[in-house]
C-alpha positions as CSV (number, residue, x, y, z in Angstrom):
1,X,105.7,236.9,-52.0
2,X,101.8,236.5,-52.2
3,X,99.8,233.8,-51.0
4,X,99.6,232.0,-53.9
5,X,103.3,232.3,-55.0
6,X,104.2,231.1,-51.5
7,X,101.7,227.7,-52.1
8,X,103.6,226.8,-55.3
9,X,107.0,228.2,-54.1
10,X,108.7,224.8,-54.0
11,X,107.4,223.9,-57.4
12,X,109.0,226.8,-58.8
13,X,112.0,226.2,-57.4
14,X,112.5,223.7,-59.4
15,X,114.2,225.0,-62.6
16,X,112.7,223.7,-65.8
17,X,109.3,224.6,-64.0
18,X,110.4,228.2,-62.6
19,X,107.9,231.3,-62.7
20,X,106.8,231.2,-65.8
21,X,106.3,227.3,-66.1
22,X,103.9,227.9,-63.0
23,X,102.5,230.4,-64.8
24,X,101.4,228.2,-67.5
25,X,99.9,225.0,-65.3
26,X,97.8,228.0,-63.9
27,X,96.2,229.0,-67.4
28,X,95.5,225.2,-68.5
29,X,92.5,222.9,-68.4
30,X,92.8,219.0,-68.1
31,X,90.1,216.5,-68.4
32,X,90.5,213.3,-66.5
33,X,87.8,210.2,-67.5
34,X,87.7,207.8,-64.9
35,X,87.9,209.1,-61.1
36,X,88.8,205.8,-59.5
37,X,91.9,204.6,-58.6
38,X,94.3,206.8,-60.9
39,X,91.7,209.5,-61.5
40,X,91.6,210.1,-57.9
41,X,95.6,210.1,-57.3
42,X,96.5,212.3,-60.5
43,X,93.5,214.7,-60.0
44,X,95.0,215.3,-55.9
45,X,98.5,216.2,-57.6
46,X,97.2,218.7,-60.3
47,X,94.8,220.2,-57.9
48,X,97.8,220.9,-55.6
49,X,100.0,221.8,-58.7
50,X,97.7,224.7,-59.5
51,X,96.0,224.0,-62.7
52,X,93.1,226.8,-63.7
53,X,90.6,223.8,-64.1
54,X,89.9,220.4,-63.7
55,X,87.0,218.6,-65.0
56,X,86.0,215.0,-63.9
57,X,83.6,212.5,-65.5
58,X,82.4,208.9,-63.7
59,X,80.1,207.1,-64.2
60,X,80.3,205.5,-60.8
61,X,79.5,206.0,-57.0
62,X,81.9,205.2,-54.5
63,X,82.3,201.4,-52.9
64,X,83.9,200.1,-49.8
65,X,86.3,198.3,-52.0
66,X,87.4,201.6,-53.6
67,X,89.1,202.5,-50.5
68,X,91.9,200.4,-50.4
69,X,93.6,202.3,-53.2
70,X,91.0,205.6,-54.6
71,X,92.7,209.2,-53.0
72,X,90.0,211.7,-51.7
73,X,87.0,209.2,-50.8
74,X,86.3,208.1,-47.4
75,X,83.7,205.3,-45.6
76,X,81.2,208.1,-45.6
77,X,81.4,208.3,-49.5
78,X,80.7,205.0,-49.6
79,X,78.1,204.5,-47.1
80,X,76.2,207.1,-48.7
81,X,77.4,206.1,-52.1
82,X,78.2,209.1,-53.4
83,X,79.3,209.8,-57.3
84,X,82.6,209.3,-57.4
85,X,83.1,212.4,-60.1
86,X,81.3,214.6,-56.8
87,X,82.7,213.1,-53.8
88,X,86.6,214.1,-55.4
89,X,85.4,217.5,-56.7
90,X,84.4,218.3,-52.7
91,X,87.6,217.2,-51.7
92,X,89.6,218.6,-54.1
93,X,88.1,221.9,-53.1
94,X,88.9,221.7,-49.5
95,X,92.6,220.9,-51.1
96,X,92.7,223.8,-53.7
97,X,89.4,226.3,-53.4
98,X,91.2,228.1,-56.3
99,X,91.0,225.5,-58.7
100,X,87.5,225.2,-60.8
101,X,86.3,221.4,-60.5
102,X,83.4,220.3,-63.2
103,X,82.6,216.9,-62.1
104,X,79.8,215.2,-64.6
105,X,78.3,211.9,-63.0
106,X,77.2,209.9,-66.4
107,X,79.2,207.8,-69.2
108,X,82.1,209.1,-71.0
109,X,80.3,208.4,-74.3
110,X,81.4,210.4,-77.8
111,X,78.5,212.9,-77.7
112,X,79.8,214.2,-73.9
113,X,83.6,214.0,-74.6
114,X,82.9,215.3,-78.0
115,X,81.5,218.5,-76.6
116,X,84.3,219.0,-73.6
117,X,86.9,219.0,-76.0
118,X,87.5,222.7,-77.4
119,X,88.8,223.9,-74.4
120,X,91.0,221.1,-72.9
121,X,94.5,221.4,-73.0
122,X,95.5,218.0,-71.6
123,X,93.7,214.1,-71.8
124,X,94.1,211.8,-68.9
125,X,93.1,208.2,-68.8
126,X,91.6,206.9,-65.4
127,X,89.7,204.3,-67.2
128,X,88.9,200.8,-66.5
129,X,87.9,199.9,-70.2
130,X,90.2,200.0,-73.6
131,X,86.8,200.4,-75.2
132,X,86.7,204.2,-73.7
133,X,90.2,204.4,-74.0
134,X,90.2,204.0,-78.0
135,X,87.4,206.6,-77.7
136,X,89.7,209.0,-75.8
137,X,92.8,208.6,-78.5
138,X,90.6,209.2,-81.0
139,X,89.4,212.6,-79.6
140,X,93.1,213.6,-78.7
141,X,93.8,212.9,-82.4
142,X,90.9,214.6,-83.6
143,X,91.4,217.9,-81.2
144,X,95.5,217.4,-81.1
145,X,95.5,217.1,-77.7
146,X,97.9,215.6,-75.6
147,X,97.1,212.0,-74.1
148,X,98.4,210.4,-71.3
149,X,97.7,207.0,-71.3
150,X,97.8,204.6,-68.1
151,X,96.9,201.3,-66.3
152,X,97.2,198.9,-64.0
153,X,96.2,195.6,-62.5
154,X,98.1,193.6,-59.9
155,X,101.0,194.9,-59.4
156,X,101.8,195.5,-63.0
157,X,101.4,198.6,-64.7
158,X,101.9,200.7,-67.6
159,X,102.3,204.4,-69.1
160,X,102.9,206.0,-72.4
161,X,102.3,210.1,-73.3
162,X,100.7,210.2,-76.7
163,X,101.2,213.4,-78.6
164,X,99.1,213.9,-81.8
165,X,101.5,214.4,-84.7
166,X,104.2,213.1,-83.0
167,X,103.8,209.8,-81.3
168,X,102.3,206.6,-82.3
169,X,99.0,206.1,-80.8
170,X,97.0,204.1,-78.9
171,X,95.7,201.9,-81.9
172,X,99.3,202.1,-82.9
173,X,100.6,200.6,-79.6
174,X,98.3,198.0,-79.4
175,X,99.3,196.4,-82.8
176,X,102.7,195.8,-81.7
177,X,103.2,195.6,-77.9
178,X,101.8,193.2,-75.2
179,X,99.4,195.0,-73.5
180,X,98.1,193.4,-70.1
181,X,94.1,192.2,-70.7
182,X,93.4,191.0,-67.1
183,X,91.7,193.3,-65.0
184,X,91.5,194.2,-60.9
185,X,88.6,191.6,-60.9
186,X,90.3,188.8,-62.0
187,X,93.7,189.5,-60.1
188,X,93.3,192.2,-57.8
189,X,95.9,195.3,-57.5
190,X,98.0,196.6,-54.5
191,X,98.3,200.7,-54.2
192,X,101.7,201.4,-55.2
193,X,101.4,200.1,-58.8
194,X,99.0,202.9,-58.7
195,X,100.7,205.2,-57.4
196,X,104.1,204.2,-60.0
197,X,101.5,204.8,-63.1
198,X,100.2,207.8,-61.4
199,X,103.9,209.3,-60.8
200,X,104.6,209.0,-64.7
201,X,101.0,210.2,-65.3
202,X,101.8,213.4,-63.4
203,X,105.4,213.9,-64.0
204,X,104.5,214.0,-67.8
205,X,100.9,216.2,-67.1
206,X,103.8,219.1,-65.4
207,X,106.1,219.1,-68.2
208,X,103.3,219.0,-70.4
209,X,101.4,221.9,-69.0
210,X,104.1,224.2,-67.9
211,X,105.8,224.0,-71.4
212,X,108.5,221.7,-71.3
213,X,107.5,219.4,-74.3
214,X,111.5,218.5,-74.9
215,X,111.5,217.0,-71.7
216,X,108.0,214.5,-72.5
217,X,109.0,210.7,-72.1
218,X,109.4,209.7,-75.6
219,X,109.1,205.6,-74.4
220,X,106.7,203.3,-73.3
221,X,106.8,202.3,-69.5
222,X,105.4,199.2,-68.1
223,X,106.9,197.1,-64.4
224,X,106.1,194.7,-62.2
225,X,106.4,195.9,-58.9
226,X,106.3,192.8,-57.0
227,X,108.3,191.1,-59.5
228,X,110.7,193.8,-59.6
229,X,110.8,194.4,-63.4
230,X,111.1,197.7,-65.0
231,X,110.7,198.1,-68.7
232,X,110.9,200.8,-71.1
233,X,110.8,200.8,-74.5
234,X,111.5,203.1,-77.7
235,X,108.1,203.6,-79.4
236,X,108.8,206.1,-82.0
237,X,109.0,202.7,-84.9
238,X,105.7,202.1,-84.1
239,X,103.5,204.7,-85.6
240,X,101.5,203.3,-88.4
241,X,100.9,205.8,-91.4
242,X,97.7,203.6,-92.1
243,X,96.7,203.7,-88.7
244,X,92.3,204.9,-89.2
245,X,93.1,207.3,-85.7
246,X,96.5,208.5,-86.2
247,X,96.9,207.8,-90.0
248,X,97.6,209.7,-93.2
249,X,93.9,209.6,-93.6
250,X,92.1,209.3,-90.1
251,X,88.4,208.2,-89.7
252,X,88.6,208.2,-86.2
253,X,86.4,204.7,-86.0
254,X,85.3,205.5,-82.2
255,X,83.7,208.7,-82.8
256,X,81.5,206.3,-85.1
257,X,77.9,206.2,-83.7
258,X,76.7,203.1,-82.2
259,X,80.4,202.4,-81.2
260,X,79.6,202.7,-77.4
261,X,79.2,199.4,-75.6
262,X,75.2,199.7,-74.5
263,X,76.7,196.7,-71.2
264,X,79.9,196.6,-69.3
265,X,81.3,194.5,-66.0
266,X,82.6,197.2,-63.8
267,X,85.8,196.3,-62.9
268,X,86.8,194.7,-59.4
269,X,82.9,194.4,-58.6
270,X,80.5,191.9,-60.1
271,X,78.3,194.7,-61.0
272,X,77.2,195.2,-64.9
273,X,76.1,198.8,-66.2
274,X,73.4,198.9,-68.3
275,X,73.0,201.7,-70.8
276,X,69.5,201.8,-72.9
277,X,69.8,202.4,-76.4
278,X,68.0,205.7,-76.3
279,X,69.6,208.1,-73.9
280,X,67.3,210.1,-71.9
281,X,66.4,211.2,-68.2
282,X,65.1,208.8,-66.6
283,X,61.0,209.8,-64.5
284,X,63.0,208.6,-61.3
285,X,60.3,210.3,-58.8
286,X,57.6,208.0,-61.0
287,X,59.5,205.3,-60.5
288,X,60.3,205.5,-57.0
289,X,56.3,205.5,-56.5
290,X,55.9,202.7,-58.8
291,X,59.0,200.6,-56.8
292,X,57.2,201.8,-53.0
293,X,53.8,200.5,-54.1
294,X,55.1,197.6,-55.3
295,X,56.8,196.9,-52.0
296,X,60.6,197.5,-52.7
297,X,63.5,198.6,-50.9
298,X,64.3,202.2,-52.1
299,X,67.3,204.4,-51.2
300,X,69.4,207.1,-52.9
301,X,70.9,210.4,-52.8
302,X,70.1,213.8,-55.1
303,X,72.1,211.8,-58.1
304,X,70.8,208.0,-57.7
305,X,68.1,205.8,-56.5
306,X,68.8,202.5,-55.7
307,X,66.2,199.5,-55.6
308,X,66.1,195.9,-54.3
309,X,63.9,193.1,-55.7
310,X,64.1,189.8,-55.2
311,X,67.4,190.3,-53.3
312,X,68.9,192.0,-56.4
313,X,70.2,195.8,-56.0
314,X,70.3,198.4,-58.9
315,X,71.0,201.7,-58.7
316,X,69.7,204.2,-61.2
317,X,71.1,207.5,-62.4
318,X,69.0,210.5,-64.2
319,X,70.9,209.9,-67.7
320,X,69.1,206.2,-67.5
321,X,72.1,204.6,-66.8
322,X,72.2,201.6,-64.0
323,X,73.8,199.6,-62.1
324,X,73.2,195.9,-61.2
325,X,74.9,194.6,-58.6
326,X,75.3,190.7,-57.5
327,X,75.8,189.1,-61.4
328,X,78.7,189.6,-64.1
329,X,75.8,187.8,-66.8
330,X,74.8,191.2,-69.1
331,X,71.8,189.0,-70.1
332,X,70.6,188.6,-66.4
333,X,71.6,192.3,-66.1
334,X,69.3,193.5,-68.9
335,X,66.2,191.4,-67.4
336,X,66.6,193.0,-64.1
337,X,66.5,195.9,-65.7
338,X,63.6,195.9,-68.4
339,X,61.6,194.4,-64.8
340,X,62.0,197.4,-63.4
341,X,61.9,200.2,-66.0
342,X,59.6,198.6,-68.0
């Protein structure tokens, strides 16, 4: 038995998995937007699983707050704030050095998905925001790939594998069932309903990617952990032959441009990302000078700068994104940032 036989030999084991189903996790590619909460738990089980690659995309750096339920990052990652998207592709390496981690540090916009997509052989949601959510069904309409939707707040959570052709999809879903709209700033969220969406995330990733597409959960899942309710429900009735993303006809209305949302509240933080209309890299060495002869507070890393004025933070990234911390009011958030940029 090699060394890598021996890593995965309880895996195999298991029967609908065996040595040929490992064979096949170690061939695939999965893309996972979002490397909080369930990015970080589901990416940990796929890099221990064996996939070939994983590639990561966040658009966020690491947070004290982030600790209490986000695998792989420690105080250190959040002391120096480090991308998120980086901080799990080093630990994932320590966990796996076999498997090849992309991490990309910027927005999960149509024109970077769009490009990722060719090679992928499995979607997974570790999102924050239905608007990049509809983006990502679209995509795994347009490329058939599989999707494996997910979320949670509180303790409630939910999960449902979307396979192009087959399944309803997300659009679909949303027509007919209740799908929870508060969020982990408004109510909070305790670990384990993490971990629960995370455990149907990855059980359906392995049959998935080893082969076993009979065995794929052909419901939708949601609970209530802390009020012990389970519920699971046939979703096959719900595919809409009209539907614009999944339809007879798709026009895949996300892919649209102008689509993206241009300002966001970050979830769980009363932070708002700003995104300019023109994307671009951002003269962060010129404005660095600019901010130190104007007096200002400047920090960073090699991926971010961050600057405090008038007892504001923002952080900036290359891709002109940024970050204003201390408000949830976009319109505040915008005049912070047009008084810094210019």
């Amino acid at each position: 038995m090699d060394s890598q036989t021996g890593r995965y030999s309880r895996q195999m084991l298991f029967k609908p998995i065996g040595p040929e189903g490992q064979t096949e996790i170690g061939k695939k590619h999965v893309l996972i937007v979002g490397v909080g909460a369930l990015g970080t738990h589901t990416s940990e089980l796929l890099a221990r699983a064996g996939v070939r690659k994983l590639t990561l995309i966040d658009r966020d750096y690491v947070d004290k707050s982030n600790l209490q339920r986000q695998h792989l990052f420690t105080e250190k990652d959040a002391e120096e704030q480090w991308p998120k998207a980086e901080a799990a592709k080093e630990r994932l390496k320590s966990i796996n050095s076999r498997v090849e981690v992309e991490a990309i540090v910027g927005q999960a916009d149509a024109a970077l998905l769009d490009g990722l997509m060719e090679e992928v052989d499995l979607l997974v949601d570790g999102t924050d925001n239905f608007e990049t959510r509809f983006l990502m069904n679209d995509l795994a309409q347009k490329y058939k790939v599989p999707y494996l939707f997910g979320s949670c707040v509180g303790s409630f959570g939910m999960a449902f594998t979307i396979i192009p052709g087959v399944t309803p999809c997300l659009q679909c879903l949303i027509k007919r069932l209740p799908i929870q709209g508060q969020t982990c700033d408004t109510v909070g969220i305790i670990a384990p309903a993490v971990q629960m969406v995370t455990a149907h995330q990855g059980a359906e990733a392995l049959k998935i990617l080893s082969g076993n597409m009979k065995a794929v959960r052909k419901t939708y899942v949601s609970f209530d952990l802390w009020e012990n309710e389970y519920l699971s429900l046939k979703a096959g009735a719900l595919k809409d032959s009209g539907c614009l993303s999944c339809g007879d006809s798709p026009e895949y209305p996300f892919l649209q441009s102008g689509r993206e949302m241009k300002v966001a509240v970050l979830c769980g933080r009363d932070t708002v990302q700003v995104r300019p209309a023109e994307s671009g890299i951002l003269p962060l060495e010129q404005l660095v000078s600019q901010w130190r002869s104007a007096g200002l507070e400047v920090g960073g890393n090699p991926f971010l700068i961050s600057v405090v004025k008038d007892g504001t933070k923002a952080v900036f990234f290359k891709d002109g994104r940024a970050l204003i911390h201390g408000t949830k009011d976009m319109n505040e958030a915008r005049k912070i940032y047009h008084s810094l940029v210019g």
